[in-house]
C-alpha positions in Angstrom: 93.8 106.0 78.7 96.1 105.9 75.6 94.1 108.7 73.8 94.3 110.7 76.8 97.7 110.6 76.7 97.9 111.4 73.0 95.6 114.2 72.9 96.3 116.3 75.6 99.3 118.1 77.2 99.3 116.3 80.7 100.4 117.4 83.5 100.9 114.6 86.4 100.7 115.2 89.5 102.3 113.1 92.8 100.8 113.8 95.7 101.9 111.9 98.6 100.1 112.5 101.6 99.3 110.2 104.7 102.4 108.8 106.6 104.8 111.0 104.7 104.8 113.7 106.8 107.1 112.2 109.1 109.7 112.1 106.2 108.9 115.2 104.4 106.7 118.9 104.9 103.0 118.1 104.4 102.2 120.2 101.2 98.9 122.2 101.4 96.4 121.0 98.3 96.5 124.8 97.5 100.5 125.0 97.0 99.5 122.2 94.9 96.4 123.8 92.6 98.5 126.7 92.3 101.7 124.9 90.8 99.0 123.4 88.5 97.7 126.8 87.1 101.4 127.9 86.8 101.6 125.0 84.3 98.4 124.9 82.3 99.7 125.6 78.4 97.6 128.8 77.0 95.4 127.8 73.7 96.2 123.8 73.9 94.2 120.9 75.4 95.3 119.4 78.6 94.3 117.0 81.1 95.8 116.4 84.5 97.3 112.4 85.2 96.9 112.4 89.4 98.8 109.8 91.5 98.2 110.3 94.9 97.5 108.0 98.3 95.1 110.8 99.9 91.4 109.8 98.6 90.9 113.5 99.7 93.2 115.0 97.4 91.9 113.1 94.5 88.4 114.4 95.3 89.7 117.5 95.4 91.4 117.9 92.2 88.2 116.4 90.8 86.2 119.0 92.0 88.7 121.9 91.0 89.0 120.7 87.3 86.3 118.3 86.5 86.6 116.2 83.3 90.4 116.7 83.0 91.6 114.4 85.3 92.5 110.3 85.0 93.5 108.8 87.8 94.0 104.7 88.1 91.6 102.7 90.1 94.3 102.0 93.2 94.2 101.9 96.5 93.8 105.3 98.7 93.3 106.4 102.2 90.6 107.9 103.5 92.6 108.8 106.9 95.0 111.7 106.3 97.8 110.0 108.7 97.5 105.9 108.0 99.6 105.3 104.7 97.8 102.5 102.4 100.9 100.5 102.9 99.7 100.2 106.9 96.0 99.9 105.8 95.9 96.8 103.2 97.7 93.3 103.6 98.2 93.1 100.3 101.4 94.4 99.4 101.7 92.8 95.9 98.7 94.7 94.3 100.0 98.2 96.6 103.6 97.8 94.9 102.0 96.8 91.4 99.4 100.3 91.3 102.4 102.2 92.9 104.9 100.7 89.1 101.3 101.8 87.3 101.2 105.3 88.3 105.4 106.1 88.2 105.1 104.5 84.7 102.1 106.8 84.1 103.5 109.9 85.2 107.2 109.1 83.7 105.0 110.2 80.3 104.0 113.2 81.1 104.7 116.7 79.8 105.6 117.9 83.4 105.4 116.3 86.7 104.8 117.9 89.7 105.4 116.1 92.4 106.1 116.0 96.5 108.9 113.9 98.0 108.2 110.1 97.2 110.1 107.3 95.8 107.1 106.9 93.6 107.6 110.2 91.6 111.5 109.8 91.9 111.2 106.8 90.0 109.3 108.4 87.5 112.4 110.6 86.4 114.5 107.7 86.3 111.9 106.0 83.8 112.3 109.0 82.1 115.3 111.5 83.0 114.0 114.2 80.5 110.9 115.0 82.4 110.6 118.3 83.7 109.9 118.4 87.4 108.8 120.9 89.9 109.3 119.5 93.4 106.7 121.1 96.2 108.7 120.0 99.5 112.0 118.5 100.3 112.6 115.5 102.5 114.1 116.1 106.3 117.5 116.0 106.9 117.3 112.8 108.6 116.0 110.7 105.8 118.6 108.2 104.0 116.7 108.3 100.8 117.9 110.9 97.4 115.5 113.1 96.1 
């Protein structure tokens, strides 16, 4: 993963899916794909770092730009609307691949990200990291962005 990291310009990528829509505007994986294009760097190698709870989006990406992206091996959902968090009793190893992937994408050239703690935390690992944000959170939520 190191030499990954080394040899490429990567672009991370938060998506956070499932539950969250009740906190934040679902983003469309094509908002998403298009931010992505937006950032590819012309004439250099790249590679695309993807956090995300949504098994489906992973897949996605996959299939959009195959041998570019890493991904860890955590936990997804293969429902749309039951967050991982709901779906797994085993908290410790949820909140230990969701330190993984903010440390991950806090060393990145750019993040792109939807409203999570996850990604927030990834700018406060690292405050110089350019962000694009895809969606706000809803009035109504206590949580910064």
């Amino acid at each position: 993963m190191e030499e990954f990291f080394q040899k490429n310009y990567m672009i991370g990528v938060h998506y956070r899916g499932t539950d969250k829509k009740s906190e934040a505007p679902r983003v469309a994986y094509e908002r998403v794909f298009q931010e992505i294009e937006k950032q590819i760097p012309l004439g250099k190698a790249y590679a695309l770092f993807i956090a995300t709870d949504e098994d489906d989006f992973l897949k996605q990406v996959r299939m959009r730009y195959p041998d570019r992206v890493m991904a860890t091996n955590a936990q997804r959902s293969a429902y749309s609307h039951l967050g991982v968090h709901f779906a797994n009793k085993n908290n410790y190893s949820i909140g230990e691949e969701a330190l993984i992937d903010a440390s991950l994408l806090a060393r990145c050239d750019v993040l792109i990200r939807t409203s999570s703690n996850l990604s927030l935390w990834s700018t406060y690992f690292n405050p110089d990291l350019p962000v694009v944000l895809l969606n706000l959170r809803k009035e109504n939520t206590l949580e910064p962005e």
